[in-house]
C-alpha positions in Angstrom: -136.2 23.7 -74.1 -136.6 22.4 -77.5 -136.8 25.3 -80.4 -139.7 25.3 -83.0 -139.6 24.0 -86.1 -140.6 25.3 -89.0 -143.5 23.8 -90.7 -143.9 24.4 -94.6 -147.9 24.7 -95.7 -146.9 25.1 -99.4 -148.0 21.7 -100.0 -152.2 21.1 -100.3 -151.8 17.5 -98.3 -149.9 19.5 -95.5 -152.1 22.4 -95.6 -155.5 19.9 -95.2 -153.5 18.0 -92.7 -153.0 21.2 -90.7 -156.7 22.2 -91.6 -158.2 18.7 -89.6 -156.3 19.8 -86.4 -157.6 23.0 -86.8 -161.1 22.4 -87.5 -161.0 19.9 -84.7 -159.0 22.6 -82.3 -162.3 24.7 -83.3 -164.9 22.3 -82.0 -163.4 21.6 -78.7 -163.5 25.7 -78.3 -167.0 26.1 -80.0 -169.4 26.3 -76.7 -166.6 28.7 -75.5 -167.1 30.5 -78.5 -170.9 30.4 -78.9 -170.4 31.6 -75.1 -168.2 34.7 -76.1 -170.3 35.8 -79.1 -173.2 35.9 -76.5 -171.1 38.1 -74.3 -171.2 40.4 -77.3 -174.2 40.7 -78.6 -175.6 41.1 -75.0 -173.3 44.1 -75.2 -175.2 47.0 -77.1 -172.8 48.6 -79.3 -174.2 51.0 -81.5 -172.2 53.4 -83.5 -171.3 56.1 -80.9 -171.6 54.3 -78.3 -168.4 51.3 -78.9 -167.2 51.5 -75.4 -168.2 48.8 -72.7 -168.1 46.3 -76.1 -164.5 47.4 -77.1 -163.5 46.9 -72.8 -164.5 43.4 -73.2 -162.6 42.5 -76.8 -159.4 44.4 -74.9 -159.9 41.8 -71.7 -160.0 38.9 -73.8 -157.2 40.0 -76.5 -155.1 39.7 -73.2 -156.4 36.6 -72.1 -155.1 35.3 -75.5 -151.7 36.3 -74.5 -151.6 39.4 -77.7 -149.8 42.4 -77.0 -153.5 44.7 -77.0 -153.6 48.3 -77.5 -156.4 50.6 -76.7 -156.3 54.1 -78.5 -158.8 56.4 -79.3 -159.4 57.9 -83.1 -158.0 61.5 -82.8 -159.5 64.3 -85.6 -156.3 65.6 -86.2 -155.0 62.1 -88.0 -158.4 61.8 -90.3 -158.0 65.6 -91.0 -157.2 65.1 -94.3 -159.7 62.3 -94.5 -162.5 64.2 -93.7 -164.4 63.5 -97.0 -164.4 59.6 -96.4 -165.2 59.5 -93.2 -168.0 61.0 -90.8 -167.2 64.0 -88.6 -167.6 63.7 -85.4 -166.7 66.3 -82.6 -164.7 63.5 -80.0 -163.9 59.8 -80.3 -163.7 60.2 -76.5 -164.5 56.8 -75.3 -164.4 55.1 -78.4 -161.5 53.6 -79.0 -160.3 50.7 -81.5 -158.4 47.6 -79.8 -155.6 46.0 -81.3 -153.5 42.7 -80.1 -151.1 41.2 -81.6 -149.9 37.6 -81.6 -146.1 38.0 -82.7 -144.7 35.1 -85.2 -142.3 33.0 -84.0 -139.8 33.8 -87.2 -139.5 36.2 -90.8 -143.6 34.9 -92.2 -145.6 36.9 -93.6 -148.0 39.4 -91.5 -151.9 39.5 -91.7 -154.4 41.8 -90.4 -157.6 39.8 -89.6 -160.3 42.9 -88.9 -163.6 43.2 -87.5 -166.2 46.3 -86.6 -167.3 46.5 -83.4 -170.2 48.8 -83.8 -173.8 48.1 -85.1 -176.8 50.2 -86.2 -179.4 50.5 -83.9 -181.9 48.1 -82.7 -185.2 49.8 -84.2 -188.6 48.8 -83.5 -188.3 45.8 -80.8 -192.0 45.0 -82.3 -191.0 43.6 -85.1 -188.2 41.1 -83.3 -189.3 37.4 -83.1 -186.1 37.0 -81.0 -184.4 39.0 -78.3 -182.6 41.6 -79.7 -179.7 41.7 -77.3 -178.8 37.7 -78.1 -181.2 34.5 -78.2 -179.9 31.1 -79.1 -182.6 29.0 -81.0 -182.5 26.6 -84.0 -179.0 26.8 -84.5 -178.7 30.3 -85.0 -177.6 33.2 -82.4 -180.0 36.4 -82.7 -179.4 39.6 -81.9 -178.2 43.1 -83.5 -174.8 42.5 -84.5 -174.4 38.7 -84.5 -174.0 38.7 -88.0 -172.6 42.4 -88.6 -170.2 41.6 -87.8 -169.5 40.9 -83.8 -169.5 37.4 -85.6 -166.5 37.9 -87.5 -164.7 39.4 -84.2 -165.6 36.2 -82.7 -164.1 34.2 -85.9 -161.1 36.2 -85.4 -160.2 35.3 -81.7 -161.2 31.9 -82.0 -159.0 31.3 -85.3 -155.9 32.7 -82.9 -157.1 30.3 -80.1 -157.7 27.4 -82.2 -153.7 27.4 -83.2 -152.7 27.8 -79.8 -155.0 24.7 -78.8 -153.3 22.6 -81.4 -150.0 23.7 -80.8 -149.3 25.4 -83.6 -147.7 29.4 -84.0 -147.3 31.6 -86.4 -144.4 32.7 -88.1 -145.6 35.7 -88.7 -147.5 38.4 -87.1 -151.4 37.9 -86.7 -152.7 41.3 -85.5 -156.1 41.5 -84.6 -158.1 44.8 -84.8 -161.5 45.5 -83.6 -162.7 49.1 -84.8 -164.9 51.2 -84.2 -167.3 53.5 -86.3 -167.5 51.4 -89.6 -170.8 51.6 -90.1 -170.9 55.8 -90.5 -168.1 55.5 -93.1 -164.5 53.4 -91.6 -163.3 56.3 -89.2 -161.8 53.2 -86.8 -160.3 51.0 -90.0 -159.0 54.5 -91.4 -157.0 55.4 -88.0 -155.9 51.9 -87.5 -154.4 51.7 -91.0 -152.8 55.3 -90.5 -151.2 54.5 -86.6 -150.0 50.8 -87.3 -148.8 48.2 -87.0 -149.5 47.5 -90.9 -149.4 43.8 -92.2 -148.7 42.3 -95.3 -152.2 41.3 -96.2 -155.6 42.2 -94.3 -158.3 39.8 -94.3 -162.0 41.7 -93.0 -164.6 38.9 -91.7 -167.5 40.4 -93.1 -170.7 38.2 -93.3 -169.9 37.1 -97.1 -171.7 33.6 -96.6 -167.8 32.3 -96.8 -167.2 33.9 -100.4 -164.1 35.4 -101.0 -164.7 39.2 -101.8 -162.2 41.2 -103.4 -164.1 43.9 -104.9 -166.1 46.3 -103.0 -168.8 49.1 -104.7 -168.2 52.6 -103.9 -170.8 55.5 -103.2 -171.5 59.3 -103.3 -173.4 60.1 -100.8 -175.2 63.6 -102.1 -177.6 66.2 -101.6 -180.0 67.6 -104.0 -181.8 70.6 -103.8 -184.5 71.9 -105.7 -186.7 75.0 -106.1 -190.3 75.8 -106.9 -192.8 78.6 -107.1 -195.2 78.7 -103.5 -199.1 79.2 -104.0 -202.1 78.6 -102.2 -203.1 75.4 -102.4 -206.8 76.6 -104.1 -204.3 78.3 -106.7 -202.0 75.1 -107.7 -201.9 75.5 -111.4 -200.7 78.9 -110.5 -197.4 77.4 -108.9 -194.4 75.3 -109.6 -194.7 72.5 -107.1 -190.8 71.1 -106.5 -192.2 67.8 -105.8 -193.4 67.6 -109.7 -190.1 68.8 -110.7 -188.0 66.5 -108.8 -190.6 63.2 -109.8 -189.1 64.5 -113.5 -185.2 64.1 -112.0 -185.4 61.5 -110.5 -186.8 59.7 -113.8 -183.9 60.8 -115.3 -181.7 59.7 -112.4 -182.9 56.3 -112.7 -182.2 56.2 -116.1 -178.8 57.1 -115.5 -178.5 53.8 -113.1 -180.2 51.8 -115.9 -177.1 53.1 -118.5 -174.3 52.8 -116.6 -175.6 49.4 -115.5 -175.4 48.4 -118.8 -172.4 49.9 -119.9 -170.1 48.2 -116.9 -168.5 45.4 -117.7 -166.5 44.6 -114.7 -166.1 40.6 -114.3 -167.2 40.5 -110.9 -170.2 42.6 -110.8 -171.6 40.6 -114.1 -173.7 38.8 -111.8 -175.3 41.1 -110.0 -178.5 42.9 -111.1 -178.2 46.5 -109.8 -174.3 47.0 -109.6 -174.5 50.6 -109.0 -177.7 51.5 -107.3 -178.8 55.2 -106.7 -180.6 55.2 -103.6 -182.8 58.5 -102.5 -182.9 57.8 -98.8 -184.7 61.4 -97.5 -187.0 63.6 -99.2 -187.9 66.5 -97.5 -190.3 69.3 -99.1 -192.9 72.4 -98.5 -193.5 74.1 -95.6 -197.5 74.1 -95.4 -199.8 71.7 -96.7 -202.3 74.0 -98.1 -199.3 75.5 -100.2 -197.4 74.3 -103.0 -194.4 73.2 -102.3 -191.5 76.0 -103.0 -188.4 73.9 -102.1 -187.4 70.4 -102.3 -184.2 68.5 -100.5 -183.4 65.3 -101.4 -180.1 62.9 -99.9 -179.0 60.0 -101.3 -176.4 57.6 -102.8 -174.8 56.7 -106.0 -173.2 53.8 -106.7 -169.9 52.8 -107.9 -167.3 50.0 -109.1 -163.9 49.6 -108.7 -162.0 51.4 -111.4 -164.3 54.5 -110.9 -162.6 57.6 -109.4 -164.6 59.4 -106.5 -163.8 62.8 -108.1 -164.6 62.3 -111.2 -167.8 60.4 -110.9 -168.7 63.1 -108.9 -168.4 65.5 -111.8 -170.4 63.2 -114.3 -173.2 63.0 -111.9 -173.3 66.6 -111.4 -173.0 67.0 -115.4 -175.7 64.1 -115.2 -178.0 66.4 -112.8 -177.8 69.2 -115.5 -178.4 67.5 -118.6 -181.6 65.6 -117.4 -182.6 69.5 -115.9 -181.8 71.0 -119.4 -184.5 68.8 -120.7 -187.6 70.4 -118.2 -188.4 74.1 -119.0 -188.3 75.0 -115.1 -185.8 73.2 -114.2 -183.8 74.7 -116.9 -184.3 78.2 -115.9 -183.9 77.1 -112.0 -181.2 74.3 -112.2 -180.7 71.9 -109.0 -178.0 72.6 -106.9 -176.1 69.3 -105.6 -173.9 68.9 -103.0 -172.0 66.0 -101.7 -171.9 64.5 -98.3 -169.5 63.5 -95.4 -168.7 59.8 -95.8 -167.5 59.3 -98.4 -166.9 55.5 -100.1 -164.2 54.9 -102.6 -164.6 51.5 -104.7 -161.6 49.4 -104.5 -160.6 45.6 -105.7 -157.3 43.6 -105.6 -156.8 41.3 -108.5 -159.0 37.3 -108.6 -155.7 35.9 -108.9 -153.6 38.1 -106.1 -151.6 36.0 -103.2 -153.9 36.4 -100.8 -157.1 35.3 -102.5 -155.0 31.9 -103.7 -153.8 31.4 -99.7 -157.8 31.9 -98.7 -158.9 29.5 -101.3 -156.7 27.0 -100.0 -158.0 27.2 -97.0 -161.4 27.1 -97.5 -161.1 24.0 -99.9 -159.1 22.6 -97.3 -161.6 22.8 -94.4 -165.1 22.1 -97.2 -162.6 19.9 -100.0 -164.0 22.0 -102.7 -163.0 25.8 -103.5 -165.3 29.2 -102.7 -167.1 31.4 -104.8 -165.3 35.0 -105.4 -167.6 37.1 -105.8 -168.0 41.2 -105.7 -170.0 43.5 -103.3 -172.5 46.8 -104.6 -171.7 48.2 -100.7 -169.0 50.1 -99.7 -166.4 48.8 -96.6 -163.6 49.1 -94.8 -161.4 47.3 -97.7 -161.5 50.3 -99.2 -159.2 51.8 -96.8 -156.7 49.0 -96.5 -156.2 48.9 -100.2 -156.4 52.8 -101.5 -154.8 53.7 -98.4 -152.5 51.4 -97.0 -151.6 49.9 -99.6 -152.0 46.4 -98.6 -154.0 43.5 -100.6 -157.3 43.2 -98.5 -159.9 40.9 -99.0 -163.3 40.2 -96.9 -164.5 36.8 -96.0 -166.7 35.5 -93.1 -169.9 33.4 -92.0 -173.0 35.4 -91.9 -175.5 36.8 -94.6 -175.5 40.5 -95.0 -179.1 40.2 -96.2 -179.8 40.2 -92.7 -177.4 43.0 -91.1 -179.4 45.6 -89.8 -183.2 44.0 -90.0 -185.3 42.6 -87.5 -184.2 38.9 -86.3 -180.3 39.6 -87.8 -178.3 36.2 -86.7 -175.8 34.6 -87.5 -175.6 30.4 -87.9 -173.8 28.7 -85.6 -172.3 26.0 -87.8 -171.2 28.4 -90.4 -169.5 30.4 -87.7 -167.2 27.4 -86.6 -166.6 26.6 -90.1 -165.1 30.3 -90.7 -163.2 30.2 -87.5 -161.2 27.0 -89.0 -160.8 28.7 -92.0 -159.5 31.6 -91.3 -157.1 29.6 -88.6 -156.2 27.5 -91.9 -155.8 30.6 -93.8 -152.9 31.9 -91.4 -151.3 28.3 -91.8 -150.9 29.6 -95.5 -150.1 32.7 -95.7 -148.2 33.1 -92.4 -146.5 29.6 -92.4 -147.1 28.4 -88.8 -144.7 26.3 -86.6 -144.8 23.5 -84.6 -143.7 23.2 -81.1 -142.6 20.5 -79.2 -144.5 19.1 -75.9 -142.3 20.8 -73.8 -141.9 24.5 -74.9 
């Protein structure tokens, strides 16, 4: 039996040379993978519920010849997590699926990472498309075609597509499909903290096939407020909390509007609202003939990389204070905030890091010109490979986040292939990849 040889991708002619046989390698596999992504988003996978989705990635990790693991989350391992994650009593049934595809010498490890889970479907009414997966005008509907059972698909098929060209890794590719991202990363978190850990982690978010390296942050906080009740007939001789909290919330806005002007990261100069502050409930009064004693408001402010959690949390509090030091009730009855589970920490690698180069590479290899690099205002799993696994993570992937979680979310079909050749061109570079002969 012949032994592999080594194949060097430092080159750019030998890295596009390798790209055509992958993109090529893709194409023959597309309809399978069109088929598989199907297969997926036919699955319903909502947060909570990851199980019969994360049986099916296991039996086809397996198929692919990885060495798959299925393990369940435990609470005892996120313990000391518990601010950056949602609590939840049991991951019973839940669990995240890893398979590895073991290089064939000393290369360099990468993580390629995908969510499995998806919000819900919400009001079928306002679906043109089937919800649970409709091909039409090349595009595949459905919840969670685009966020991101896509970029699980991209994943498999990048592994595949090397196999069908005869190519291996030298390196390890591990493959992770997760569970619970969607609620705060409880699935990347435990897969970073029980292993195997890589050299690099690449998560294919739908990033319209712009390299991300930065990723926004948020506090996710309550608010509450406190009035003076009266009968309705009587207002003037109350303190409604909804009037009070229309005054702090001016403030709050004003806040955004400073510190949006004040950040000067390079990445986020683009982008018009950098760190939004979002009020997502509002709950108030008891009875509506009465004025409203109490207010309770939830929320989330944003963040950049570069921002600690902690003490952002303290200069919004301080922020709270100073707008209610400015409103004679308010003053006398200040707002009380507290701060959420789920926590998201901001977090960025450098534009010029390893990994962002090898990605570039790869997508100029397979398009001939280079990608944006752009930042995100969300918060994501990177986060997690970054601040706590230390490893340089970036997210790339086909898709437009635009349309995760609306009516009609899908995913094109083209685009799709394209990011399943890169990111099977991507593990030519940073891996190295060998060649084997007919025989073996």
């Amino acid at each position: 039996m012949t032994e592999p040889s080594s194949v060097v991708v430092g080159e750019s002619a030998r890295l596009d040379e390798i790209a055509a046989r992958l993109r090529a390698a893709v194409e023959t596999l597309r309809p399978a993978m069109i088929a598989f992504l199907a297969e997926l988003v036919r699955t319903p996978s909502q947060t909570g519920s990851e199980g019969a989705a994360q049986a099916l990635i296991a039996a086809r990790f397996r198929a692919a010849g990885l060495a798959t693991t299925v393990r369940e989350p435990t609470n005892e391992e996120l313990a000391s997590f518990a601010e950056h994650v949602t609590e939840v009593d049991s991951y019973a049934g839940r669990p995240n699926v890893v398979g590895v595809l073991r290089g064939a010498d000393s290369g360099r490890s990468l993580i390629l990472n995908g969510h499995i889970d998806t919000v819900e479907v919400g009001d079928r009414a306002q679906w043109s498309h089937d919800p649970l997966g409709e091909i039409a005008d090349g595009r595949l509907y459905g919840r969670g075609s685009c966020d991101m059972k896509g970029g699980l698909a991209t994943n498999l098929f990048a592994v595949l597509a090397l196999q069908a060209a005869g190519l291996a890794p030298r390196g390890d590719v591990i493959l992770q499909s997760v569970i619970s991202e969607e609620d705060g990363g409880a699935g990347a978190l435990a897969a970073v903290l029980h292993g195997p850990r890589a050299d690099a982690a690449i998560i294919t978010e739908p990033t319209r096939r712009a390299i991300v390296p930065a990723q926004g942050g948020s506090l996710m906080f309550r608010i509450h407020l406190t009035g003076r009740s009266a009968h309705g007939a009587a207002r003037d001789e109350g303190v409604s909390a909804i009037e009070t909290w229309a005054a702090l919330h001016r403030g709050l806005l004003e806040f955004e509007a400073r510190r949006n002007r004040e950040i000067d990261h390079p990445l986020y100069r683009d982008i018009g609202n950098k760190i939004p502050i979002n009020v997502g409930t509002l709950r108030a009064g008891s009875w509506p003939s009465s004025v409203p004693e109490w207010l309770v408001a939830e929320g989330r402010a944003g963040m950049i990389p570069g921002e600690d959690l902690q003490e952002f949390k303290k200069a919004f509090a301080a922020e709270v204070a100073r707008i209610a030091e400015r409103d004679p009730w308010l003053r006398e009855h200040p707002p009380i905030v507290e701060w959420l589970d789920g926590q998201f920490a901001a977090a960025d690698i450098p534009v010029d890091a390893p990994l962002v180069n090898a990605m570039a590479a790869a997508h100029a290899a397979i398009e001939g010109e280079p990608p944006p690099v752009q930042a995100v205002a969300y918060g994501a799993d990177l986060r997690h490979f970054v601040l706590v696994g230390g490893m340089p993570c970036l997210m790339y992937g086909a898709g437009d986040v635009r349309l995760a979680h609306a009516p009609d979310e899908c995913i094109e079909l083209d685009e799709l292939v394209a990011a399943a050749a890169t990111i099977a061109t991507v593990i030519a570079a940073w891996c190295g990849v060998t060649e084997r002969s007919a025989d073996h």
